[in-house]
CHARMM-style PDB file with segment names, atoms N, HN, CA, C and O in Angstrom:
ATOM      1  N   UNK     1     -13.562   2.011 -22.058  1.00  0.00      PROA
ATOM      2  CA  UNK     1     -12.156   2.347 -21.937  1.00  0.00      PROA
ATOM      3  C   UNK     1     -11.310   1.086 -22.105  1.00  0.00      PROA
ATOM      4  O   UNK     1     -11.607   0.040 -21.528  1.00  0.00      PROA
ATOM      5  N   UNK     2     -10.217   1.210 -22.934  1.00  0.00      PROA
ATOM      6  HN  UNK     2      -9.976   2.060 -23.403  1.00  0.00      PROA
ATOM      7  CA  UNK     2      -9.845   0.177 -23.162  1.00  0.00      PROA
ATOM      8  C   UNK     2      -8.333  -0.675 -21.799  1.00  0.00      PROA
ATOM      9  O   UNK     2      -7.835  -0.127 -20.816  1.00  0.00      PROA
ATOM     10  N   UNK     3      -8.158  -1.573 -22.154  1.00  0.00      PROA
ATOM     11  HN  UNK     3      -8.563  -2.019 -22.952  1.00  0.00      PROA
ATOM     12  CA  UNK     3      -7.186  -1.902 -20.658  1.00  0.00      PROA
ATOM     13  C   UNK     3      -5.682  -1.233 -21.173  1.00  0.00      PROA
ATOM     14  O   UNK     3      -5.562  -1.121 -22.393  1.00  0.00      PROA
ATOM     15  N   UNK     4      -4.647  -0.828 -20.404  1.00  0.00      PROA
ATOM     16  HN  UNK     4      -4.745  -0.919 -19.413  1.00  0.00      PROA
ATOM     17  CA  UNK     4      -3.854  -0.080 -20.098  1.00  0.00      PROA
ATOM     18  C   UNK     4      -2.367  -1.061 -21.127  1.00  0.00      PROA
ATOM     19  O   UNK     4      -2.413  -2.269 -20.895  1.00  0.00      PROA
ATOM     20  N   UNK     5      -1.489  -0.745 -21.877  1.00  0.00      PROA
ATOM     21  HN  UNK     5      -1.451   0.236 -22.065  1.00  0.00      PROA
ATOM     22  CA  UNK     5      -0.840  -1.329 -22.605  1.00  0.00      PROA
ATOM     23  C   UNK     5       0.858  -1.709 -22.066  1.00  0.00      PROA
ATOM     24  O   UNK     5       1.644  -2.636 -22.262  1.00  0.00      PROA
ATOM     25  N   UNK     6       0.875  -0.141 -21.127  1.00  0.00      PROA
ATOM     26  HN  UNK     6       0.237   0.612 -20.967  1.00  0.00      PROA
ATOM     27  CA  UNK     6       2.074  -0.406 -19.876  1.00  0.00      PROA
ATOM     28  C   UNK     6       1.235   0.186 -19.131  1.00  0.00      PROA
ATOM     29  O   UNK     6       0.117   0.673 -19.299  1.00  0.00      PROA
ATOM     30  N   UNK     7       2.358   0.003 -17.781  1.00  0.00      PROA
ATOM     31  HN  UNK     7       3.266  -0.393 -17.645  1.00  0.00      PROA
ATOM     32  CA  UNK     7       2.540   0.466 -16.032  1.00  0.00      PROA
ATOM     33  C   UNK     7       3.731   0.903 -15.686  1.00  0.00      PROA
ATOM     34  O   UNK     7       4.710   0.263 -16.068  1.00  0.00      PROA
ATOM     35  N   UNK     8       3.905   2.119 -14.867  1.00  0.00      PROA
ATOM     36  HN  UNK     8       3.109   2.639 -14.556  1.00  0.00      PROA
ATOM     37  CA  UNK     8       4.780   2.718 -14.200  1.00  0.00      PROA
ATOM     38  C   UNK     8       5.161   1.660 -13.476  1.00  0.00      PROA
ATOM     39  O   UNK     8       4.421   0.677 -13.451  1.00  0.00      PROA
ATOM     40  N   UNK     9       6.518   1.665 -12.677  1.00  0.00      PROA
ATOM     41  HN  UNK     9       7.119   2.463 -12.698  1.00  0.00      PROA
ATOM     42  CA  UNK     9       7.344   0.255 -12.191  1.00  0.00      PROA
ATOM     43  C   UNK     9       6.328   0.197 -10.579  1.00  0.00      PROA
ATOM     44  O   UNK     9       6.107  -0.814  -9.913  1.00  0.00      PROA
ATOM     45  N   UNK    10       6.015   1.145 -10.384  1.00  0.00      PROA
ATOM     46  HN  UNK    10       6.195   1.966 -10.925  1.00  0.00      PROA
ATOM     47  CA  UNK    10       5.478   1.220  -8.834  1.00  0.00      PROA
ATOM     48  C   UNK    10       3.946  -0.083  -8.804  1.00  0.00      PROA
ATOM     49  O   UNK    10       3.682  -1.024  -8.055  1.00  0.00      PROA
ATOM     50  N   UNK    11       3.063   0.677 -10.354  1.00  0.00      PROA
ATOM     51  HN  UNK    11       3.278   1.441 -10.962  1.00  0.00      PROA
ATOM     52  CA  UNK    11       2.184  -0.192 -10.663  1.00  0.00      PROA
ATOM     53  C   UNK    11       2.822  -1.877 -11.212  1.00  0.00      PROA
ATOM     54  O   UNK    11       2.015  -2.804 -11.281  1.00  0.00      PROA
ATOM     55  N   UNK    12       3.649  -2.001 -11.410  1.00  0.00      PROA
ATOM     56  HN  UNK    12       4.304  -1.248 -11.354  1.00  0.00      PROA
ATOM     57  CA  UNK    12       4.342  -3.307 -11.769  1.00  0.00      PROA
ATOM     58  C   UNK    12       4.359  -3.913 -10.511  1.00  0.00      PROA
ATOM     59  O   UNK    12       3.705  -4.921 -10.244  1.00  0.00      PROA
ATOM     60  N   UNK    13       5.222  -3.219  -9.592  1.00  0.00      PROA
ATOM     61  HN  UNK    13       5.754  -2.400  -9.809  1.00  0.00      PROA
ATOM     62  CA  UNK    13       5.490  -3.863  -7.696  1.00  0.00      PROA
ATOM     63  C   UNK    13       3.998  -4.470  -7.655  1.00  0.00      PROA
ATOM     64  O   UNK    13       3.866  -5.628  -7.259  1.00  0.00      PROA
ATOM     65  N   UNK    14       2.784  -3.668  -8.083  1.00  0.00      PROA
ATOM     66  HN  UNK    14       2.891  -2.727  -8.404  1.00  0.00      PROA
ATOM     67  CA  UNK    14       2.137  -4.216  -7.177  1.00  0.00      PROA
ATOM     68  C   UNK    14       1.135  -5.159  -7.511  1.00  0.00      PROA
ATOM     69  O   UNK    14       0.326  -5.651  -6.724  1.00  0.00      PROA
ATOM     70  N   UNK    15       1.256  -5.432  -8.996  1.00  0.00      PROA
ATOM     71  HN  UNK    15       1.913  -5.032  -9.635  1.00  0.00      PROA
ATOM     72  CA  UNK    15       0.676  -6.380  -9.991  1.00  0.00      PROA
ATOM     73  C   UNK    15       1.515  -7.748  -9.485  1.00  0.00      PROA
ATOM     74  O   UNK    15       0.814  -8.737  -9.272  1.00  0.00      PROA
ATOM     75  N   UNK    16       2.730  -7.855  -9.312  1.00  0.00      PROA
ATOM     76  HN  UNK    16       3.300  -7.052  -9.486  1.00  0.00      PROA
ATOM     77  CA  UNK    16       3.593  -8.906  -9.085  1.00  0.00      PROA
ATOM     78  C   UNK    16       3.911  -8.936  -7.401  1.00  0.00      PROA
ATOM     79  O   UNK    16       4.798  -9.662  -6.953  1.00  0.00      PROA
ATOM     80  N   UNK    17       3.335  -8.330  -6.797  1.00  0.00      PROA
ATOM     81  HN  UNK    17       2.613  -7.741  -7.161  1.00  0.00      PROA
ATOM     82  CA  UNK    17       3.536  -8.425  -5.025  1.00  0.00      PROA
ATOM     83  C   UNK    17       4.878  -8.565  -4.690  1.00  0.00      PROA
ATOM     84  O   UNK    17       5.270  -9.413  -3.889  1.00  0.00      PROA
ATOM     85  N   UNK    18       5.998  -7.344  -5.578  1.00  0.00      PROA
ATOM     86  HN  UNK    18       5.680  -6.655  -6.229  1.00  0.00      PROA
ATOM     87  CA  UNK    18       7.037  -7.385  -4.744  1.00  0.00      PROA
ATOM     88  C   UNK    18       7.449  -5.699  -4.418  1.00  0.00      PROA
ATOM     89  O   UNK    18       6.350  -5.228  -4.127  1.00  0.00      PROA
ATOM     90  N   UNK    19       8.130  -4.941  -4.352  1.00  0.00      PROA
ATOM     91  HN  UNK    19       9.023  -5.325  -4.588  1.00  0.00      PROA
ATOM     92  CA  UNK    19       8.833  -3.866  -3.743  1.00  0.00      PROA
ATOM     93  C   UNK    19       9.156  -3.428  -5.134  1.00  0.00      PROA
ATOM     94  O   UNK    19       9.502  -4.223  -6.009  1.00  0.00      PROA
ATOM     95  N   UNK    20       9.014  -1.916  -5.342  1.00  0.00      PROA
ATOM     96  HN  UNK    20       8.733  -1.271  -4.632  1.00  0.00      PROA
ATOM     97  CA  UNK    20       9.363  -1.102  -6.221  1.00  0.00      PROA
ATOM     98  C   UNK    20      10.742  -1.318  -6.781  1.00  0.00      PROA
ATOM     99  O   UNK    20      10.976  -1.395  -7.987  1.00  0.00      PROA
ATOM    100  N   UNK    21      12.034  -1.451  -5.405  1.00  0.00      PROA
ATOM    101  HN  UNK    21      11.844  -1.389  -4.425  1.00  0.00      PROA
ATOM    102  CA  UNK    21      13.152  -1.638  -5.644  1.00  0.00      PROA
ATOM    103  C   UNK    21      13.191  -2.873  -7.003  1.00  0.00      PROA
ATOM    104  O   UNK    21      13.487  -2.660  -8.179  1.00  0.00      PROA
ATOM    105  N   UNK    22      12.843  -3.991  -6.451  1.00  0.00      PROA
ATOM    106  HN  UNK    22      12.602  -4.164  -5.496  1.00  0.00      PROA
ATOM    107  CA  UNK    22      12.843  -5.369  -7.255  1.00  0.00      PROA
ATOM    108  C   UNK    22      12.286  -4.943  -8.625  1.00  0.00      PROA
ATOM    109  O   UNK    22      13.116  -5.262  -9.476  1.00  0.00      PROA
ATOM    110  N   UNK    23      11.507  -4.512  -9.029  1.00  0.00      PROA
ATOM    111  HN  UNK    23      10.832  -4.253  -8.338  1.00  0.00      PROA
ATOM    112  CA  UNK    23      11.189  -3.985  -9.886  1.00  0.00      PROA
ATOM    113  C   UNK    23      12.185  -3.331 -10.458  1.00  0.00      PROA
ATOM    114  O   UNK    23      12.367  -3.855 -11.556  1.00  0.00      PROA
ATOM    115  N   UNK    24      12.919  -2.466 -10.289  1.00  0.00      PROA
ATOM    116  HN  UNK    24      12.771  -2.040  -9.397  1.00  0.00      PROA
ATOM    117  CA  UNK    24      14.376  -1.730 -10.994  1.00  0.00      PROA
ATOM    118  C   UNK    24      15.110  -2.448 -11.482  1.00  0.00      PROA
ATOM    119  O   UNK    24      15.495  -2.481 -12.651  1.00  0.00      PROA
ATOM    120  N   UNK    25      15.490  -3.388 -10.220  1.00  0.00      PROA
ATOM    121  HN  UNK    25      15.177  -3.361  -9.271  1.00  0.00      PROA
ATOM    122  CA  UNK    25      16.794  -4.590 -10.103  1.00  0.00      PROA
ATOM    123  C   UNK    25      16.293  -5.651 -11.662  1.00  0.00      PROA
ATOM    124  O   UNK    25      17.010  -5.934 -12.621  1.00  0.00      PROA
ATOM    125  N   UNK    26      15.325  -5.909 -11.497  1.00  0.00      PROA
ATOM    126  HN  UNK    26      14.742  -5.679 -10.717  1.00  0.00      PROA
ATOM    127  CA  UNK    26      14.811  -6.566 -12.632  1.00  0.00      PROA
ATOM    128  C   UNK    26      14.954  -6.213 -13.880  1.00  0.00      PROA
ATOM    129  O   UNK    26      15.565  -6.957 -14.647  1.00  0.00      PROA
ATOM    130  N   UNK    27      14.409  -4.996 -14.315  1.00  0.00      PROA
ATOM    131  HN  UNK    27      13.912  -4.392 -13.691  1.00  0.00      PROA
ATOM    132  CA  UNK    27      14.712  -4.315 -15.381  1.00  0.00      PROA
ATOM    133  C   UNK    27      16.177  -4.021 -15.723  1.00  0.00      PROA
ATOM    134  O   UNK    27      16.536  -4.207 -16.886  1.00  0.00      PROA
ATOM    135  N   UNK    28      17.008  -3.601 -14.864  1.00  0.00      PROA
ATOM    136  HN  UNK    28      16.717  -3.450 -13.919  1.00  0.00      PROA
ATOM    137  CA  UNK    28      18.308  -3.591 -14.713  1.00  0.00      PROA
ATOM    138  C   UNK    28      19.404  -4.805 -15.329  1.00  0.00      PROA
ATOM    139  O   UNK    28      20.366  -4.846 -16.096  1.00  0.00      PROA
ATOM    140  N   UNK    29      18.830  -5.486 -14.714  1.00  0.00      PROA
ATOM    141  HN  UNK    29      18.049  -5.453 -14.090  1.00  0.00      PROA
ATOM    142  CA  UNK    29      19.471  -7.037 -15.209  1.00  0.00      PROA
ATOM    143  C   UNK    29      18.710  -7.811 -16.502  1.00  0.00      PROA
ATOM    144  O   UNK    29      18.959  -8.959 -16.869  1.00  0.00      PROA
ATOM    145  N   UNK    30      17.802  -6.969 -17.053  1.00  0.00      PROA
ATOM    146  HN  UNK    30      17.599  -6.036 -16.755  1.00  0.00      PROA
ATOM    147  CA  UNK    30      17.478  -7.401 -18.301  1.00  0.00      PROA
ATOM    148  C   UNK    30      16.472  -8.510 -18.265  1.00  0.00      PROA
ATOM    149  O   UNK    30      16.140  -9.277 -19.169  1.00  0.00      PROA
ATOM    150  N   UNK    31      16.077  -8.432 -17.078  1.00  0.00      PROA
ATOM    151  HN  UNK    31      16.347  -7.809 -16.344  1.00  0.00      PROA
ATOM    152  CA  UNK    31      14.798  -9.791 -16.740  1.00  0.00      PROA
ATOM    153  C   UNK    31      13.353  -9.580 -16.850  1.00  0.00      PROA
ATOM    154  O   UNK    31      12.506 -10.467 -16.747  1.00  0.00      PROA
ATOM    155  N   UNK    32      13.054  -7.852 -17.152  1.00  0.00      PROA
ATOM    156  HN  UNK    32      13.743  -7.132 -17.236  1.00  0.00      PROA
ATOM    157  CA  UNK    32      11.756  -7.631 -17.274  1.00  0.00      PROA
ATOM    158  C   UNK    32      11.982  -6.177 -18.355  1.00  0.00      PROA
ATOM    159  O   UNK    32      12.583  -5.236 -17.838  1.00  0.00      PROA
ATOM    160  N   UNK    33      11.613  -6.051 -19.491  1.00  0.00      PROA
ATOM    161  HN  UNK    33      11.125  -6.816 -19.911  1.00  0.00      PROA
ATOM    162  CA  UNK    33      11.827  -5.470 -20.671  1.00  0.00      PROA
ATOM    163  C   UNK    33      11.098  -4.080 -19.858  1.00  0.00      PROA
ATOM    164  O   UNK    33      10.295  -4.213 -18.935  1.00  0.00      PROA
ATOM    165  N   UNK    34      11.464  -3.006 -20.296  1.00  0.00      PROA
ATOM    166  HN  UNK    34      12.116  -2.897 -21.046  1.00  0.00      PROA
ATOM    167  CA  UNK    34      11.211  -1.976 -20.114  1.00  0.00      PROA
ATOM    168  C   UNK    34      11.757  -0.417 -21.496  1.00  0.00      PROA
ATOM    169  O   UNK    34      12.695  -0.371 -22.293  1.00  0.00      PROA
ATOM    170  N   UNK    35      10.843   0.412 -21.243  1.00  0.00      PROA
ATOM    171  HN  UNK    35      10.081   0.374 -20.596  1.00  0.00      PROA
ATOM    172  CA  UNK    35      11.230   1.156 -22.441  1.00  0.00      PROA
ATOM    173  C   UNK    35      10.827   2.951 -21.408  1.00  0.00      PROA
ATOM    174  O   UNK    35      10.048   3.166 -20.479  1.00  0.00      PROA
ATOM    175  N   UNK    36      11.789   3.883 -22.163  1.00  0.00      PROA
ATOM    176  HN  UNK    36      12.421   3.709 -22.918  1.00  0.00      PROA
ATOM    177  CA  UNK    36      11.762   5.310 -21.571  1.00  0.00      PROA
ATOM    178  C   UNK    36      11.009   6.045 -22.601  1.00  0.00      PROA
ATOM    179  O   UNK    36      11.255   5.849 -23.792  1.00  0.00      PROA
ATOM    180  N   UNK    37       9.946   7.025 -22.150  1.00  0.00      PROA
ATOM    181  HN  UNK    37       9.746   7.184 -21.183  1.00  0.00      PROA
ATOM    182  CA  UNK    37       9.107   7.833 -22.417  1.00  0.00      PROA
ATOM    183  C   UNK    37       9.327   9.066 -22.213  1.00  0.00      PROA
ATOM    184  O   UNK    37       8.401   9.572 -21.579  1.00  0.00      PROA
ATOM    185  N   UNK    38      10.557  10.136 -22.599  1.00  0.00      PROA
ATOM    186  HN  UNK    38      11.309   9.725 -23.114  1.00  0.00      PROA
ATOM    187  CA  UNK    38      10.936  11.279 -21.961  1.00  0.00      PROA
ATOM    188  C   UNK    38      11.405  10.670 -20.488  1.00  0.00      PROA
ATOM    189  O   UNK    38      12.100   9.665 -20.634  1.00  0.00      PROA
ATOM    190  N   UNK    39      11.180  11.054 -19.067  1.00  0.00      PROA
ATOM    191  HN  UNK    39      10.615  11.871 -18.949  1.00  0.00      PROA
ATOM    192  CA  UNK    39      11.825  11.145 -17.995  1.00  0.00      PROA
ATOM    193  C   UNK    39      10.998   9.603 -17.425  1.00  0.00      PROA
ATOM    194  O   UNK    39      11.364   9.115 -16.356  1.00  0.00      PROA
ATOM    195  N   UNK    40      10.112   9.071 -18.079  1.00  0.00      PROA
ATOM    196  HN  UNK    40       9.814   9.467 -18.947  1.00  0.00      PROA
ATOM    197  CA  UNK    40       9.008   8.200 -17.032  1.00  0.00      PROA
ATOM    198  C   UNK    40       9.958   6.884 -17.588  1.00  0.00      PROA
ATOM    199  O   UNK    40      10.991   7.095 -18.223  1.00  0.00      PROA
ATOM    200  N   UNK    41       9.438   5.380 -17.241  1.00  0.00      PROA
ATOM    201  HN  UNK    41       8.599   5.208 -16.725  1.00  0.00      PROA
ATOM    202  CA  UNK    41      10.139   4.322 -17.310  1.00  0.00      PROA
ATOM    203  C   UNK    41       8.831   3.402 -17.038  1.00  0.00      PROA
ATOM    204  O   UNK    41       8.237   3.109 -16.000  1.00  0.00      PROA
ATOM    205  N   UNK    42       8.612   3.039 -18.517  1.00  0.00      PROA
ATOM    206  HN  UNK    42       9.095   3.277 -19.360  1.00  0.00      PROA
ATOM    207  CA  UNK    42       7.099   2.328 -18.120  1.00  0.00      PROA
ATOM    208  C   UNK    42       7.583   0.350 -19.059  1.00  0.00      PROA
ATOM    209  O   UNK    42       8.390  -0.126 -19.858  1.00  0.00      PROA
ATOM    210  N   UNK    43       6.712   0.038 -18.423  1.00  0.00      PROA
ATOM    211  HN  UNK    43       6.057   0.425 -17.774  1.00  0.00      PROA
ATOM    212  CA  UNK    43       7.180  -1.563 -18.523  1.00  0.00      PROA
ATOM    213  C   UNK    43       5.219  -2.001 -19.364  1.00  0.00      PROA
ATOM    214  O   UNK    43       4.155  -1.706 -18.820  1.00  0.00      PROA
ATOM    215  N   UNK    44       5.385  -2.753 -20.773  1.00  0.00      PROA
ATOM    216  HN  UNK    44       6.249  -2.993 -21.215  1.00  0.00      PROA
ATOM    217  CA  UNK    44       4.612  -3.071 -21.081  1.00  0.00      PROA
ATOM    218  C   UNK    44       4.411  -4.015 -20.360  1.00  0.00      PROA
ATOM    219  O   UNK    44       5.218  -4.616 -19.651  1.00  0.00      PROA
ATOM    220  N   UNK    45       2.412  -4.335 -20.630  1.00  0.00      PROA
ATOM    221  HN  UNK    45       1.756  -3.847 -21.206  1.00  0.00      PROA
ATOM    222  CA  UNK    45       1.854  -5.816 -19.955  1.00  0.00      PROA
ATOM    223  C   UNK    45       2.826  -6.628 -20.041  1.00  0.00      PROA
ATOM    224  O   UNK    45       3.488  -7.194 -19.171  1.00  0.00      PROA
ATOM    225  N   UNK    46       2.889  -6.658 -21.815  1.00  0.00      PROA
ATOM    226  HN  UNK    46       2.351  -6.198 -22.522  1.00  0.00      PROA
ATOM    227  CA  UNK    46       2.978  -8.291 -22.346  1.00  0.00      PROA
ATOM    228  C   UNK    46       4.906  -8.346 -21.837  1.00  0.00      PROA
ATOM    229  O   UNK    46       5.516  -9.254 -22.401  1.00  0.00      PROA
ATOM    230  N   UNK    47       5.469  -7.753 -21.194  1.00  0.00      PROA
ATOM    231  HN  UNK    47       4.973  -7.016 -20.737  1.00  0.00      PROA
ATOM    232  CA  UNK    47       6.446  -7.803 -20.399  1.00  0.00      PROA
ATOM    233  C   UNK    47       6.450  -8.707 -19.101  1.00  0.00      PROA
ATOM    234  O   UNK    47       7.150  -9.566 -18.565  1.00  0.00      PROA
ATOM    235  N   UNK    48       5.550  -8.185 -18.952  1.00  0.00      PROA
ATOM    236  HN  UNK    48       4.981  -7.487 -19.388  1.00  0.00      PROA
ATOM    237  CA  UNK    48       5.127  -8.572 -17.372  1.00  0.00      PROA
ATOM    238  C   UNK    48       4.718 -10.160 -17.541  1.00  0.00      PROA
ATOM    239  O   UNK    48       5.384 -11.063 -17.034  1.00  0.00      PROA
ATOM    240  N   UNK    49       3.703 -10.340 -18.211  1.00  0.00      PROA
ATOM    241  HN  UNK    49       3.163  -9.606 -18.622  1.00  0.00      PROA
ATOM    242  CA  UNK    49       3.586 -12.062 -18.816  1.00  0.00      PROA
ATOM    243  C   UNK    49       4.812 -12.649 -19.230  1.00  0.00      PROA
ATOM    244  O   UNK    49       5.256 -13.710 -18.792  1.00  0.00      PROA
ATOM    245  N   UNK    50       5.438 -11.798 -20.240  1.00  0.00      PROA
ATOM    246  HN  UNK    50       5.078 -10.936 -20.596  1.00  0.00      PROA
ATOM    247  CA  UNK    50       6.439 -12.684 -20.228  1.00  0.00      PROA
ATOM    248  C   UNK    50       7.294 -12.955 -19.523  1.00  0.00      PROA
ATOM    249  O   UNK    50       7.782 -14.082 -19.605  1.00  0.00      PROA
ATOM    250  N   UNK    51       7.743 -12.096 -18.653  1.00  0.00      PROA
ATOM    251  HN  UNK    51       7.346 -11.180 -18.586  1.00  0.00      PROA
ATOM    252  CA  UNK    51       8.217 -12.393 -17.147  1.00  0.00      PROA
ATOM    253  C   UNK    51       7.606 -13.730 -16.545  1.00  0.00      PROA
ATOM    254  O   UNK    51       8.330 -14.721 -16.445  1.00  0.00      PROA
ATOM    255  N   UNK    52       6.581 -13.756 -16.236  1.00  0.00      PROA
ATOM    256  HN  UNK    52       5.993 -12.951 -16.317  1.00  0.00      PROA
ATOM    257  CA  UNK    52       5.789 -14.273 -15.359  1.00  0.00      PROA
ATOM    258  C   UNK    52       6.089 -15.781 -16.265  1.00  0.00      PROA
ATOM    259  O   UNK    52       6.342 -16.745 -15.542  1.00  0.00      PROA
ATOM    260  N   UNK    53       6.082 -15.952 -17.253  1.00  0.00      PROA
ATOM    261  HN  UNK    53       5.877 -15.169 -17.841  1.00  0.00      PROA
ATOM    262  CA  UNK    53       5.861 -17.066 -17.975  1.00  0.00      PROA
ATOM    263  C   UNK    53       7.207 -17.632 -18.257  1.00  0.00      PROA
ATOM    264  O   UNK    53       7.191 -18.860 -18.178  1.00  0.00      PROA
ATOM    265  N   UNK    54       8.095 -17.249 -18.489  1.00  0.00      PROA
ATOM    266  HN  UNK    54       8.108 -16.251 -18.554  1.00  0.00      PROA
ATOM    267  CA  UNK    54       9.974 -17.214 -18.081  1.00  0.00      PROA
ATOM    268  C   UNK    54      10.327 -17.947 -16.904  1.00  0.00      PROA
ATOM    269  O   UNK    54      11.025 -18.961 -16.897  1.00  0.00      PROA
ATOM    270  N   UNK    55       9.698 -17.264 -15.682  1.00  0.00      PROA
ATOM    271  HN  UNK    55       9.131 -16.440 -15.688  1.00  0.00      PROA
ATOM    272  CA  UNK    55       9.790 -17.842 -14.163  1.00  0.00      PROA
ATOM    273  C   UNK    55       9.032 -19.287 -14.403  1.00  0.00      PROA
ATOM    274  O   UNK    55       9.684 -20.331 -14.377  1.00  0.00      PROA
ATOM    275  N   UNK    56       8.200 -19.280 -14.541  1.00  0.00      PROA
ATOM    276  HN  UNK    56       7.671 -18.432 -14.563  1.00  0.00      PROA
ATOM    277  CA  UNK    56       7.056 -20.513 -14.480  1.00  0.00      PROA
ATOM    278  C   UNK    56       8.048 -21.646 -15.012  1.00  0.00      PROA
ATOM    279  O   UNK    56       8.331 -22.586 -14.269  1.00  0.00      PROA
ATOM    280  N   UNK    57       8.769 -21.520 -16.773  1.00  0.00      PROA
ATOM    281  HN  UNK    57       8.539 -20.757 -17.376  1.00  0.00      PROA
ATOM    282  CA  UNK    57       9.596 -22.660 -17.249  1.00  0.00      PROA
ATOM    283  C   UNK    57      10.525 -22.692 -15.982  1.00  0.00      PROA
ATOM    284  O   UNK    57      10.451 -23.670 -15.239  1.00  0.00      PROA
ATOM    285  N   UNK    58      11.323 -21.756 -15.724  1.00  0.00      PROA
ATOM    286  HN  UNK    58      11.383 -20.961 -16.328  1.00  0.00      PROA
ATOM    287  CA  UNK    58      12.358 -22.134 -15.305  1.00  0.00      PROA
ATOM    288  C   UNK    58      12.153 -22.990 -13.857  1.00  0.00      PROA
ATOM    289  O   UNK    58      13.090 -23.661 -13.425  1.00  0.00      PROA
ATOM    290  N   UNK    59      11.011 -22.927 -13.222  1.00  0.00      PROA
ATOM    291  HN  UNK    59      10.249 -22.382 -13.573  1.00  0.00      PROA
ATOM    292  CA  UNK    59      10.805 -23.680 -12.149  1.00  0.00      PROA
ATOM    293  C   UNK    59      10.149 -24.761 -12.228  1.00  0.00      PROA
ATOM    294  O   UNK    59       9.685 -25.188 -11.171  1.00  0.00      PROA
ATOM    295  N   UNK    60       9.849 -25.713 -13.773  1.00  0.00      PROA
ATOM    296  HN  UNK    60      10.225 -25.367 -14.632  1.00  0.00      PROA
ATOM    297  CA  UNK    60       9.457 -26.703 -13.596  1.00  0.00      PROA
ATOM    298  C   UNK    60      10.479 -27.343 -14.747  1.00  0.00      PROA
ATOM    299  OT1 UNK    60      10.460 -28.550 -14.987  1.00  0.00      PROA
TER     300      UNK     60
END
């Protein structure tokens, strides 16, 4: 089986150890890319890295 390409925001909270909310707020403000599927709201990996890798510059 191959690995998963997005995650529902709930599965995002908990890949990144914060609160579902933060997860919204994020997407909201354009800080973590997200795309709509009919009614669902799923956030690719390579989102999530690039998130993760965004934060990392900006703190060194």
């Amino acid at each position: 089986m191959s690995e998963k390409k997005s995650v529902r925001p709930a599965e995002a909270a908990a890949l990144l150890g914060v609160c579902r909310d933060t997860i919204y707020v994020l997407m909201r403000s354009g800080r973590l890319r997200s795309i709509k599927a009919g009614r669902a709201r799923l956030i690719p990996v390579t989102a999530i890295d690039q998130f993760l890798s965004a934060d990392e510059e900006f703190a060194t």
